[in-house]
GUZA-195106 format. One record per residue: residue number from 1; x, y, z of N, C-alpha, C, O in turn; residue in three letters. Coordinates in pm, 1 decimal, always signed. Layout:
REM GUZA-195106
KEVEX    nr         nX         nY         nZ        caX        caY        caZ         cX         cY         cZ         oX         oY         oZ   rest
KEVEX   NUM          X          Y          Z          X          Y          Z          X          Y          Z          X          Y          Z    Ala
...
//
This chain:
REM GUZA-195106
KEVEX    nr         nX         nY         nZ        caX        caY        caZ         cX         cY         cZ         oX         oY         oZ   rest
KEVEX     1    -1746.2    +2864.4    +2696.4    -1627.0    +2894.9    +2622.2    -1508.9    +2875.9    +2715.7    -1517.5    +2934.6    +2823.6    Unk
KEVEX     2    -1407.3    +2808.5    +2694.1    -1292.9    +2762.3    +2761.5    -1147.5    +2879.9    +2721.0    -1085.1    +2875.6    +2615.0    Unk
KEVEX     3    -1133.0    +2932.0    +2782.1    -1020.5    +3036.2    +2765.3     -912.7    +3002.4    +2812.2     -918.8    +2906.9    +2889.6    Unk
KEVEX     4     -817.8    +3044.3    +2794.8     -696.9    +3003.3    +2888.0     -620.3    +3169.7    +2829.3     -606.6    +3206.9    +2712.8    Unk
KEVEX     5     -569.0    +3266.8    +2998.4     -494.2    +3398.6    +2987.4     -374.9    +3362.5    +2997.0     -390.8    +3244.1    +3026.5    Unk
KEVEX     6     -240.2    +3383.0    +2992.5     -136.4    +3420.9    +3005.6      -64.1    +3514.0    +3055.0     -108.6    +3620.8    +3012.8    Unk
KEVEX     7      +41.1    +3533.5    +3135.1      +37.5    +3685.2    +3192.0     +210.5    +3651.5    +3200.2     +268.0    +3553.6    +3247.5    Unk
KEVEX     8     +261.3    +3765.5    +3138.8     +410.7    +3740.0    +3191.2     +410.7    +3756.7    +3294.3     +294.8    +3753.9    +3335.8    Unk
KEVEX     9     +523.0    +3785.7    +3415.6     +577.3    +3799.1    +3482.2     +558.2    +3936.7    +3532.5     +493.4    +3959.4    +3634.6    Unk
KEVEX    10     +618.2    +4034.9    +3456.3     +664.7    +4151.6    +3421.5     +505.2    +4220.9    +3416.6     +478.8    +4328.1    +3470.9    Unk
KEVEX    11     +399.7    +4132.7    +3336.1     +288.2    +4235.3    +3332.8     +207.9    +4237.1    +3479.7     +166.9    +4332.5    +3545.8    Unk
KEVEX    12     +201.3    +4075.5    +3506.7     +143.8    +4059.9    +3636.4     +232.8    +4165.0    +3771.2     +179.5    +4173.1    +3881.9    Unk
KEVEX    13     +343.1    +4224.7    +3748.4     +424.1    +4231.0    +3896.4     +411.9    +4386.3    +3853.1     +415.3    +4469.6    +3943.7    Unk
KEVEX    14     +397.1    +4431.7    +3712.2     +349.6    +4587.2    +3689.9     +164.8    +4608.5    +3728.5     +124.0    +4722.2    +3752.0    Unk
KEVEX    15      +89.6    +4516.0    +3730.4      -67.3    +4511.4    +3805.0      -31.8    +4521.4    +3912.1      -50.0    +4632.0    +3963.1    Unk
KEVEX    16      +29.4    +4422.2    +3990.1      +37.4    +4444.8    +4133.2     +138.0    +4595.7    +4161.1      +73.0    +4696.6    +4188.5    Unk
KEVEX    17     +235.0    +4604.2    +4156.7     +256.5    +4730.5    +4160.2     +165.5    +4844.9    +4155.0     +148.8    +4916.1    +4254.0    Unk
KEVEX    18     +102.4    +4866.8    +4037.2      -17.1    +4983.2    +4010.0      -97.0    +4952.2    +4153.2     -115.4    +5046.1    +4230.7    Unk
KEVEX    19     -129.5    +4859.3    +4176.2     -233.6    +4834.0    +4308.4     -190.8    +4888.7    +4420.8     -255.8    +4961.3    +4496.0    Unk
KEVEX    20      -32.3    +4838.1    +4437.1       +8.1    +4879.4    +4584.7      +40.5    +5012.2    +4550.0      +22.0    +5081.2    +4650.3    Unk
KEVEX    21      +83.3    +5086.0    +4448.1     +163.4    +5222.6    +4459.9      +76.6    +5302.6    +4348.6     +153.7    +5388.3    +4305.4    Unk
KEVEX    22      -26.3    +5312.4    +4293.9      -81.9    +5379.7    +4190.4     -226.6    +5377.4    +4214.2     -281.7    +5421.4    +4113.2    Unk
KEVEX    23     -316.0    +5343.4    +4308.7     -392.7    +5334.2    +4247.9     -507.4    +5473.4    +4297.1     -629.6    +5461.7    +4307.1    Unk
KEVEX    24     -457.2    +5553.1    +4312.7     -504.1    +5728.7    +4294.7     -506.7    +5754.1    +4162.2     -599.8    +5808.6    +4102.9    Unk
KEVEX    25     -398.1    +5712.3    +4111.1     -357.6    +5731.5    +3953.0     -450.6    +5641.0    +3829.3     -479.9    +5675.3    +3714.7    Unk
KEVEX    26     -477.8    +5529.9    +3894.9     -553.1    +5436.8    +3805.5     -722.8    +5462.7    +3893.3     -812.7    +5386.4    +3857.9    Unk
KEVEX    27     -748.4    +5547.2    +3979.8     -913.1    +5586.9    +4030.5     -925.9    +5754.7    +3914.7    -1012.6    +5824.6    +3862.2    Unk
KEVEX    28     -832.1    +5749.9    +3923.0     -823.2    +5903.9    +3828.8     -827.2    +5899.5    +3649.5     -851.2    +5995.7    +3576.5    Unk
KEVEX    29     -807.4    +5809.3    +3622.3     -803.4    +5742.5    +3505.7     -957.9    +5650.5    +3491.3    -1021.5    +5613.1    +3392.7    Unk
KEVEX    30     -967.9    +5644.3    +3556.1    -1120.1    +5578.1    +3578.7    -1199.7    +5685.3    +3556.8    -1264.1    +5692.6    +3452.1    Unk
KEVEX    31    -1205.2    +5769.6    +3639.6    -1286.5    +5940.7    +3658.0    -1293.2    +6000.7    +3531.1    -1380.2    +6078.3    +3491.6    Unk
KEVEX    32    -1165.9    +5946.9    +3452.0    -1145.8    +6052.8    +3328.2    -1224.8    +5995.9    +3225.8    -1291.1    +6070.8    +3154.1    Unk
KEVEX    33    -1227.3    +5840.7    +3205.0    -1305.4    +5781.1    +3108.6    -1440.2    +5761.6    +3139.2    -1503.9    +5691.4    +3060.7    Unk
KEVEX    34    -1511.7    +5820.1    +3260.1    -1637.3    +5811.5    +3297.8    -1687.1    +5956.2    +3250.7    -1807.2    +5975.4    +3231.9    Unk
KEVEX    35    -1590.3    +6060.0    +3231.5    -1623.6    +6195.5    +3216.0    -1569.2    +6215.0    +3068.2    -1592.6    +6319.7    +3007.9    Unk
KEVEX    36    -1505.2    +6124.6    +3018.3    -1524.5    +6187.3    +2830.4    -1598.6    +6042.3    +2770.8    -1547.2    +5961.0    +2694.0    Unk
KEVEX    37    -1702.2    +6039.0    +2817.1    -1760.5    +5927.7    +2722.5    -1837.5    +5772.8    +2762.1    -1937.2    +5716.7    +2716.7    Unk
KEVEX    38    -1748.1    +5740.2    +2858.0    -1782.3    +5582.7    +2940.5    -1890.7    +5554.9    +2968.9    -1943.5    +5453.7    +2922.7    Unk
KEVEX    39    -1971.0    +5660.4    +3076.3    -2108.7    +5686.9    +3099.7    -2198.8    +5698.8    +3043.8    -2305.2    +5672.2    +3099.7    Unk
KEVEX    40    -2197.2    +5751.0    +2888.1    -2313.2    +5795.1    +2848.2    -2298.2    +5624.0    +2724.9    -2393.5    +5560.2    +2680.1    Unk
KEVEX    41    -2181.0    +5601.8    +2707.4    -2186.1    +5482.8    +2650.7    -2246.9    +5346.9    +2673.4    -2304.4    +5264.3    +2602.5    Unk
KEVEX    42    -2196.5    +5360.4    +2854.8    -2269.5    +5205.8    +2925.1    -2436.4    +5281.7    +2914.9    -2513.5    +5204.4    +2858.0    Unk
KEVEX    43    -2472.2    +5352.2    +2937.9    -2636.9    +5377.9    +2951.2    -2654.0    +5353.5    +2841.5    -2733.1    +5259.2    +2838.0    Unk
KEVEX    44    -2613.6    +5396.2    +2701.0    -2726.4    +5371.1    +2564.4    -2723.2    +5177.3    +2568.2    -2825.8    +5112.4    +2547.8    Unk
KEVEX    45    -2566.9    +5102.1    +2601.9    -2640.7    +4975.5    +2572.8    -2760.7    +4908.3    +2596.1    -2825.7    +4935.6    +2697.0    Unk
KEVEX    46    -2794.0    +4835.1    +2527.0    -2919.0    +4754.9    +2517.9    -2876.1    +4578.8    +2589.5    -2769.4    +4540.5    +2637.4    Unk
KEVEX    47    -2966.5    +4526.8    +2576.5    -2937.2    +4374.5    +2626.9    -2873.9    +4298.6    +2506.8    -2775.6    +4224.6    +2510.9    Unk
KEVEX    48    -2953.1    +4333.2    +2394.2    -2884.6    +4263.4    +2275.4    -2713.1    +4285.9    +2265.4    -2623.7    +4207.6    +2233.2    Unk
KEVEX    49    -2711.2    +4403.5    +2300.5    -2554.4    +4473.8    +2275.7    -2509.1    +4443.0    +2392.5    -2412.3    +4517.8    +2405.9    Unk
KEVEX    50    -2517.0    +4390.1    +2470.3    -2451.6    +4315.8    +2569.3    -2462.4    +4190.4    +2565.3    -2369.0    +4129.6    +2617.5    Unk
KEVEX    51    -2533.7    +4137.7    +2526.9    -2523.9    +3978.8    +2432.2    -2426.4    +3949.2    +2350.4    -2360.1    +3846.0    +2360.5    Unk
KEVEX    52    -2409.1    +4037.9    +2261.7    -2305.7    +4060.6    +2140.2    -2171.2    +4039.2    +2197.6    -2091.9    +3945.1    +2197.3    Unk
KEVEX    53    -2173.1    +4227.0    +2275.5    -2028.2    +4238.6    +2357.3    -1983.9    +4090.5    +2428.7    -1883.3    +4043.9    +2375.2    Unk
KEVEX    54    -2039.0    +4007.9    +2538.6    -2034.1    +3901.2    +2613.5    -1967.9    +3799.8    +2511.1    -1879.8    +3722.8    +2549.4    Unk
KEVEX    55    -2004.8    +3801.5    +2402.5    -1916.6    +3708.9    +2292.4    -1778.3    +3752.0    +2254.4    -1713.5    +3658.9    +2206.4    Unk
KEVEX    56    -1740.4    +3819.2    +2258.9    -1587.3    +3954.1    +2282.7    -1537.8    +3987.6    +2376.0    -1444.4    +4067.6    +2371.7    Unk
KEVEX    57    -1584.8    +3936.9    +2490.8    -1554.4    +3924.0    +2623.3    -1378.3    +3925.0    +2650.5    -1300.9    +4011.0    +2692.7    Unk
KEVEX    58    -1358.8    +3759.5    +2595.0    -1172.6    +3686.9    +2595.6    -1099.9    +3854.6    +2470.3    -1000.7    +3927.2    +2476.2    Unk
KEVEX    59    -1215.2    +3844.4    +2379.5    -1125.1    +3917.9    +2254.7    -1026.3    +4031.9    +2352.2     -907.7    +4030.9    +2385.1    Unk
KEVEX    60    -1165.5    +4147.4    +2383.6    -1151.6    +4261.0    +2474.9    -1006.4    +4259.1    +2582.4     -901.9    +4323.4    +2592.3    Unk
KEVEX    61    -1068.5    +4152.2    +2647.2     -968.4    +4133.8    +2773.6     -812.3    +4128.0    +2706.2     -722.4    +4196.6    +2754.9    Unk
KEVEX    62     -783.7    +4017.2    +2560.5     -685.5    +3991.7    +2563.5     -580.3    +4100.6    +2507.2     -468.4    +4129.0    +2550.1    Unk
KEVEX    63     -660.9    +4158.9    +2383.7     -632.9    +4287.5    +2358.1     -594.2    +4408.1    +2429.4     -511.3    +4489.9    +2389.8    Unk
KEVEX    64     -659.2    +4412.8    +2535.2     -622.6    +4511.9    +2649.0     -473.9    +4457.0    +2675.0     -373.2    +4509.5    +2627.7    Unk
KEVEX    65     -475.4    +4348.9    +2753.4     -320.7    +4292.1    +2834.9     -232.5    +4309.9    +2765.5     -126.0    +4356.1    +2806.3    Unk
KEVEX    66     -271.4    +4254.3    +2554.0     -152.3    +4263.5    +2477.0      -66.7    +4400.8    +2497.7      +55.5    +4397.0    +2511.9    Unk
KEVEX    67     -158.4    +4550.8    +2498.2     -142.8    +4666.3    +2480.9      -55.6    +4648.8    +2620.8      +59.5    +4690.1    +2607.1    Unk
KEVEX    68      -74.5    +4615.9    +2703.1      -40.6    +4670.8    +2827.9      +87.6    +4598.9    +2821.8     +185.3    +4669.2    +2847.7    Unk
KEVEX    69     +109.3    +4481.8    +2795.0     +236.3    +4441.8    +2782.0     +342.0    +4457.2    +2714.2     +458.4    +4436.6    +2748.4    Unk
KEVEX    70     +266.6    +4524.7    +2535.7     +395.7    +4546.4    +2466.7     +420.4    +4716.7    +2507.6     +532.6    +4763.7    +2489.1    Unk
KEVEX    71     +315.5    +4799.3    +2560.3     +350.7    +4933.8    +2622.1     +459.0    +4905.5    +2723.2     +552.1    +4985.9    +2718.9    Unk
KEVEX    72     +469.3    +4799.1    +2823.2     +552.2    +4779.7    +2917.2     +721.9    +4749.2    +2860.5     +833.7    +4793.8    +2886.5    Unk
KEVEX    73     +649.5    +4624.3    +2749.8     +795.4    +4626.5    +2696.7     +849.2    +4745.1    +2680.3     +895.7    +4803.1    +2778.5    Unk
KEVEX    74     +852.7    +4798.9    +2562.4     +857.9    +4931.0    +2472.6     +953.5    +5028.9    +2598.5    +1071.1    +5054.6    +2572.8    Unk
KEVEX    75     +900.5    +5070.3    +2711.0     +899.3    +5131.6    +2809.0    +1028.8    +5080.6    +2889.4    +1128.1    +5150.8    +2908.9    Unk
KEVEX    76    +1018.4    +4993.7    +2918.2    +1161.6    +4885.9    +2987.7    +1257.8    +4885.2    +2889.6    +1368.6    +4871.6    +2941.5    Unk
KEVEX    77    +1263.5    +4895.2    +2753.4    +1387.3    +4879.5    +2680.8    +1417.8    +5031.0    +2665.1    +1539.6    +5048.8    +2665.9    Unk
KEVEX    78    +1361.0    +5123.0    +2653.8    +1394.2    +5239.0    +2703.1    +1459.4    +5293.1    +2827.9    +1529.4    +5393.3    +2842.5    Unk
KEVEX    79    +1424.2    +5213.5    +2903.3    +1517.6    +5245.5    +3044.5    +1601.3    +5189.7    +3004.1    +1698.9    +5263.2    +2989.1    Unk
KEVEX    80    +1619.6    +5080.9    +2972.7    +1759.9    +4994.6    +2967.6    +1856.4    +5093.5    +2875.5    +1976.4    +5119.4    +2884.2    Unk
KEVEX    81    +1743.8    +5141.5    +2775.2    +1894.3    +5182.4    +2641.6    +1950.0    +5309.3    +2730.1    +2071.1    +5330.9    +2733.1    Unk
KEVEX    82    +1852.2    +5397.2    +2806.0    +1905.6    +5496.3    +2895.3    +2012.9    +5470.4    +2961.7    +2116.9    +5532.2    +2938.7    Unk
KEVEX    83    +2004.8    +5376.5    +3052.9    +2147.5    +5303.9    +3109.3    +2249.2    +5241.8    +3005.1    +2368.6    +5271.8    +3004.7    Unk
KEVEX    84    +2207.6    +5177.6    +2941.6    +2316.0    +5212.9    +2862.1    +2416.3    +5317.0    +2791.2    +2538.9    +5314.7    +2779.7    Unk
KEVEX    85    +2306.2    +5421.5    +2742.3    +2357.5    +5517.4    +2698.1    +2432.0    +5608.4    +2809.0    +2520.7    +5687.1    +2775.9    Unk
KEVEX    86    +2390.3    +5592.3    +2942.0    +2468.0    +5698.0    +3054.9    +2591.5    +5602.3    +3069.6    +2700.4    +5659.7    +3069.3    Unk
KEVEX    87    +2592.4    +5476.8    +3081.5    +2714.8    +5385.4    +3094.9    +2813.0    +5452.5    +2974.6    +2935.8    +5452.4    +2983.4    Unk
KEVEX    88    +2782.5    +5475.9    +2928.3    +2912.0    +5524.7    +2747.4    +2876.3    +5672.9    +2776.5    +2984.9    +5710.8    +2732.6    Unk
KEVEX    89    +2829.0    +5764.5    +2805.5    +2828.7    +5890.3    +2789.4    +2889.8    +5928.0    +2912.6    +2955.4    +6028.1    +2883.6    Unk
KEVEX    90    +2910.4    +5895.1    +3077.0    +2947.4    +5944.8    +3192.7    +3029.6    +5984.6    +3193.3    +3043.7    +6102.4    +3226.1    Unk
KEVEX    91    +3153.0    +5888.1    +3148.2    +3289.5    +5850.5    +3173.4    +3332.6    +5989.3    +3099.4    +3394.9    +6074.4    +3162.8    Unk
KEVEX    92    +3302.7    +6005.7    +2984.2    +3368.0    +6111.7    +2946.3    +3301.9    +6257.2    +2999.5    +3380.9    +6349.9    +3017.6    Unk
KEVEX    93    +3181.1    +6275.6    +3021.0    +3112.3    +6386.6    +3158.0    +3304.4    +6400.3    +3198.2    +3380.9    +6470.7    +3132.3    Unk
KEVEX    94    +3339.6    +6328.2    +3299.6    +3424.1    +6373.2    +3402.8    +3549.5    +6380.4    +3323.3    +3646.7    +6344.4    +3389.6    Unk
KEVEX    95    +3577.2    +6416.3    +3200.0    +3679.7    +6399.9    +3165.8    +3699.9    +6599.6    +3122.9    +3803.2    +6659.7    +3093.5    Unk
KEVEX    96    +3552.7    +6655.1    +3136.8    +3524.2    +6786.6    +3071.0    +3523.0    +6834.2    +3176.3    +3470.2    +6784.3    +3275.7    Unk
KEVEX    97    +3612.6    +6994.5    +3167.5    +3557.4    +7106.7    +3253.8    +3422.4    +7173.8    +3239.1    +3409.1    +7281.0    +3180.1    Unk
KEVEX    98    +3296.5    +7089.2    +3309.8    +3231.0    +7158.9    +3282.3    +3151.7    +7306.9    +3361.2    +3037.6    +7352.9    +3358.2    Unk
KEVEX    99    +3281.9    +7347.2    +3429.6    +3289.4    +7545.7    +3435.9    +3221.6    +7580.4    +3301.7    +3110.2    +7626.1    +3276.4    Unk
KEVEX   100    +3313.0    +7547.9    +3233.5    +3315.1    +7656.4    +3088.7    +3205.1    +7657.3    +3019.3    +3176.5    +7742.9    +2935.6    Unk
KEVEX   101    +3099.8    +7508.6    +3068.0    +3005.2    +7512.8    +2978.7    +2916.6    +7550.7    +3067.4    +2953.4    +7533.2    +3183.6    Unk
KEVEX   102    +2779.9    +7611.0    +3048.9    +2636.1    +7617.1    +3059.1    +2560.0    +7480.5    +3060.8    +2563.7    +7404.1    +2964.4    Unk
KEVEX   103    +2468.0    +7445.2    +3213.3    +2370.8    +7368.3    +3191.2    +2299.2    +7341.0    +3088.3    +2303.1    +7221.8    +3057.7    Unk
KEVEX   104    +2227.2    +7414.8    +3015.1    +2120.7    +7426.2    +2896.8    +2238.2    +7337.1    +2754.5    +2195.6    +7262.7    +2666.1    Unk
KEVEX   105    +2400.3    +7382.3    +2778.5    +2464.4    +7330.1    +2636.6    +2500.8    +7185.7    +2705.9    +2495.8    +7089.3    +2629.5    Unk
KEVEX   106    +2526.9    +7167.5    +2804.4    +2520.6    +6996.7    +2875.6    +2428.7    +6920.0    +2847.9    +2452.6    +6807.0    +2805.2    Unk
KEVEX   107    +2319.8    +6959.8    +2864.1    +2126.5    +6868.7    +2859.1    +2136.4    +6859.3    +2702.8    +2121.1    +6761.8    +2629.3    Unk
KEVEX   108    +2151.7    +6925.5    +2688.2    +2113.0    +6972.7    +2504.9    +2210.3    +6849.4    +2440.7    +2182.2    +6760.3    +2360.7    Unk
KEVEX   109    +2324.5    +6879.5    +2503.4    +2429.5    +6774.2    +2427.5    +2408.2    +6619.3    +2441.1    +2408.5    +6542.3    +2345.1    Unk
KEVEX   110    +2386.6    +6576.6    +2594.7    +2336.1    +6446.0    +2611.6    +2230.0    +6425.0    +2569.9    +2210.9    +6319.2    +2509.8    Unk
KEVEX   111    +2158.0    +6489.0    +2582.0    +2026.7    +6429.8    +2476.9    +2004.5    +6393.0    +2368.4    +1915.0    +6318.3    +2328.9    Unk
KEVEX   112    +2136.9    +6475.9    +2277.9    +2100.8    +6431.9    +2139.3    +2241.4    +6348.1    +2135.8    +2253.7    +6281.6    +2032.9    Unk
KEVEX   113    +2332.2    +6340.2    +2213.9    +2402.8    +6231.0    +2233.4    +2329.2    +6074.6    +2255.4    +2351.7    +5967.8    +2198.4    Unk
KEVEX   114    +2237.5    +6109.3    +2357.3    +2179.7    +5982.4    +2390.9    +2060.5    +5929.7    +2279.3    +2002.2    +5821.9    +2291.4    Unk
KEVEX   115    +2035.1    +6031.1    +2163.9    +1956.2    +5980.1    +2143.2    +2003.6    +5965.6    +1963.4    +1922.8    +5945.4    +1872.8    Unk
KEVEX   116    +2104.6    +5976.7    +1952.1    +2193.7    +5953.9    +1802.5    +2245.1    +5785.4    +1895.5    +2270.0    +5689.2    +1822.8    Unk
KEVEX   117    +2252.2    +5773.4    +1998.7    +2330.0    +5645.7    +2017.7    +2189.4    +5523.1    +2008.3    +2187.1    +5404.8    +1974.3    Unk
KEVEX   118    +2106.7    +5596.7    +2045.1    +1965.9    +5451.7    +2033.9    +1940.0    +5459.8    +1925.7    +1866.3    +5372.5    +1879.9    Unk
KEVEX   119    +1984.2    +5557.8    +1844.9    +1951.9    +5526.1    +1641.8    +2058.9    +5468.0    +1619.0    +2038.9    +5413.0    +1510.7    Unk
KEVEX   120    +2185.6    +5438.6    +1659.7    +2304.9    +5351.4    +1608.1    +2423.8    +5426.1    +1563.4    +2526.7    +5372.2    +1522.7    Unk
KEVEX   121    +2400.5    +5579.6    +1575.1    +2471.9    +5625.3    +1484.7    +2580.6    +5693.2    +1535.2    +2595.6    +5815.2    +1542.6    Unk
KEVEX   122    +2671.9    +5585.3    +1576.8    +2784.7    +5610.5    +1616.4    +2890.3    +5581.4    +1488.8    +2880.2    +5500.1    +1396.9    Unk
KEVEX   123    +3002.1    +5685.5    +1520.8    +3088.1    +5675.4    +1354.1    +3233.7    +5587.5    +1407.3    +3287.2    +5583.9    +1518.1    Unk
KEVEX   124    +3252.8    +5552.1    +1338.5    +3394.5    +5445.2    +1365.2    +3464.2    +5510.7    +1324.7    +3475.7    +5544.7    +1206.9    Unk
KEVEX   125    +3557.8    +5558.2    +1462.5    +3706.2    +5629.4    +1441.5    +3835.1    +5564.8    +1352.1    +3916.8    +5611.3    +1272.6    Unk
KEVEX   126    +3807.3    +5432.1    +1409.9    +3900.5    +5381.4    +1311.1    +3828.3    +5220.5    +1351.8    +3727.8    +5206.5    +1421.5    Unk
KEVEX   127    +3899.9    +5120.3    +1295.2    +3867.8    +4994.9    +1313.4    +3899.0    +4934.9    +1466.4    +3803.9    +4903.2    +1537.8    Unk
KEVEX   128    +4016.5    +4922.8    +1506.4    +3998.9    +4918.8    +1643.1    +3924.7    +5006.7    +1767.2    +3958.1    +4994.9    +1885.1    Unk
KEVEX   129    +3826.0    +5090.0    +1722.9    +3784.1    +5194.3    +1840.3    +3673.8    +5131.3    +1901.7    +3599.3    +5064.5    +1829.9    Unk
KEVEX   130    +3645.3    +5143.6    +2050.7    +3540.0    +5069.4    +2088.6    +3406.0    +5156.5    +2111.2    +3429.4    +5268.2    +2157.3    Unk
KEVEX   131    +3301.2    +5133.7    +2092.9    +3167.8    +5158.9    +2147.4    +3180.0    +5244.2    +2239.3    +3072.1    +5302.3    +2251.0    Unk
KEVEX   132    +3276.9    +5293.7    +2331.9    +3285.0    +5393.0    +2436.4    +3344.9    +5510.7    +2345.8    +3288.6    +5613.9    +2309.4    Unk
KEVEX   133    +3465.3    +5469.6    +2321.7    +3544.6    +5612.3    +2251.7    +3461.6    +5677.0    +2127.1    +3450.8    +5798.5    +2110.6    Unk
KEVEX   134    +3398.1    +5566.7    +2032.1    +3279.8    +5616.0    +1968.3    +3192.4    +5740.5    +2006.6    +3174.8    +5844.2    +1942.6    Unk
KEVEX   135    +3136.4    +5697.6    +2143.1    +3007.3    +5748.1    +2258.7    +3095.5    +5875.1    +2277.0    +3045.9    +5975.4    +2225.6    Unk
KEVEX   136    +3219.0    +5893.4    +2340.9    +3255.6    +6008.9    +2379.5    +3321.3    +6083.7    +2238.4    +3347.3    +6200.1    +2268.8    Unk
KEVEX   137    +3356.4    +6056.7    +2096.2    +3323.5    +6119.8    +2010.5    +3227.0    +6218.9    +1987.8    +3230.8    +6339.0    +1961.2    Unk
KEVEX   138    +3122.4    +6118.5    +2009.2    +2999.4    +6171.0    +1950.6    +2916.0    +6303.3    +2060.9    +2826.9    +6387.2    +2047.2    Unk
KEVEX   139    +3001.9    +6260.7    +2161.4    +2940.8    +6361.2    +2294.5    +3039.9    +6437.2    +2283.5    +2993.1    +6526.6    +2354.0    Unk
KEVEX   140    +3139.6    +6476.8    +2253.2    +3194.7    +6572.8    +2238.4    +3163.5    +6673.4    +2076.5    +3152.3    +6795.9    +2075.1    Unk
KEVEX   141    +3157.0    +6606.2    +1984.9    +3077.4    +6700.5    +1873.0    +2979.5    +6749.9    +1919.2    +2950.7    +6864.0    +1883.0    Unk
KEVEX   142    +2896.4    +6680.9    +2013.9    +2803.0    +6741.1    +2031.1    +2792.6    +6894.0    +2131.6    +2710.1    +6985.4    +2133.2    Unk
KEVEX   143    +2906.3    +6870.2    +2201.7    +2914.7    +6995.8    +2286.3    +2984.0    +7099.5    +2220.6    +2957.2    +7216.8    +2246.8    Unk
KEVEX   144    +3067.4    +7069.9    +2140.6    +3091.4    +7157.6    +2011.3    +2980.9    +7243.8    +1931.0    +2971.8    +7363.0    +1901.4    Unk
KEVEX   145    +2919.1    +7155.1    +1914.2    +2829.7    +7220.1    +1819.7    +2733.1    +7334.4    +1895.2    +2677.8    +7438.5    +1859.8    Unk
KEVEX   146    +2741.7    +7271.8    +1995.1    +2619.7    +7369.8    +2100.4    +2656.4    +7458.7    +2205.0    +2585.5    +7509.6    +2291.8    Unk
KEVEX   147    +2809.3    +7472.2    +2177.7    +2859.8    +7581.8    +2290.9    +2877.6    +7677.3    +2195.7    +2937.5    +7666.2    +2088.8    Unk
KEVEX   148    +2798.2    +7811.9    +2260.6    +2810.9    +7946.5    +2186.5    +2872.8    +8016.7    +2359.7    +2835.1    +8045.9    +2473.2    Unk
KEVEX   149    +3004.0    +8011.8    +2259.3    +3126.7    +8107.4    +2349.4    +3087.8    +8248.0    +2387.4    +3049.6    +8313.7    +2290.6    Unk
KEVEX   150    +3087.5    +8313.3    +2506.2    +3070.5    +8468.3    +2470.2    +3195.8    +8546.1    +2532.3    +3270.5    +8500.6    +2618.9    Unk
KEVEX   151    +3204.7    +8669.1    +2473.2    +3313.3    +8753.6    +2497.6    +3403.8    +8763.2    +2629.4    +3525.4    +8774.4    +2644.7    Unk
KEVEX   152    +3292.4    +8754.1    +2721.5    +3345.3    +8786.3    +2896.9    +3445.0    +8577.9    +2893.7    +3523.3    +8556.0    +2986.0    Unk
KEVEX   153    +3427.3    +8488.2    +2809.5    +3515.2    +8374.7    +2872.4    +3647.8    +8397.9    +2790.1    +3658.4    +8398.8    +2667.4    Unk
KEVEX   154    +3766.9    +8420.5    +2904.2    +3940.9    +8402.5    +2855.7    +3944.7    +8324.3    +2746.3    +4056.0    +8352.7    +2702.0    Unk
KEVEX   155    +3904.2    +8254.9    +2681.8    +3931.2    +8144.9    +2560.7    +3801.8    +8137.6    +2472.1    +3699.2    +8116.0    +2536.7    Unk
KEVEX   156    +3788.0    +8150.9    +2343.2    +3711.7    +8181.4    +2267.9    +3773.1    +8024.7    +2139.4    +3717.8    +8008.9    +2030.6    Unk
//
């Protein structure tokens, strides 16, 4: 049977990576699928069922890489939208005293700041407003909504 693999870039340089910097993490992952199941699985095969499997060989393999590559994608555009989203959310960070607020109403706010902006749902102030002033809109409702003022702060 004549196969031919493919490997992006990106999947091959995330293998090598795991090798040079993971692979405690990927011997441990090994350990885990030998201890819920792996073991008692390779012992029941038979020769026939490894005859079979050996014909599923390319299937197996390619299926695996697909997973591993669109998990990688998936994963990388998530970092990216992260940077993006801190690129439009920072600027206005330093524009707030944040004395007045509480850690817990900061996290709380960027988060669901950052994560109303990877659903799209930024509101248009007006027609000329850009994608930033949008972002710091939307991060400021949000610290609105989640600052519970208490008695001991001068301004209520």
């Amino acid at each position: 049977m004549e196969t031919n693999v493919s490997l992006t870039f990106e999947l091959f340089f995330l293998m090598n990576w795991l090798l040079k910097h993971e692979k405690a993490l990927l011997n441990s992952l090994i350990k885990h699928a030998i201890d819920h199941g792996f073991a008692q699985d390779l012992e029941k095969m038979d020769m026939n069922q490894y005859l079979q499997s050996a014909d599923q060989f390319y299937a197996v393999i390619l299926e695996f890489l697909l997973f591993l590559e669109k998990s990688l994608i998936q994963n990388l555009e998530s970092v990216q939208l992260d940077q993006a989203a801190k690129d439009e959310i920072f600027p206005a960070l330093k524009k707030i005293d944040l004395e007045a607020l509480d850690l817990k109403t900061i996290s709380r706010s960027l988060q669901q700041t950052k994560t109303k902006l990877s659903q799209g749902q930024l509101k248009k102030i007006n027609e000329a407003s850009t994608t930033q002033e949008q972002a710091n809109t939307l991060l400021f409702e949000q610290l609105l909504k989640n600052w519970k003022p208490t008695k001991k702060e001068p301004l209520n």
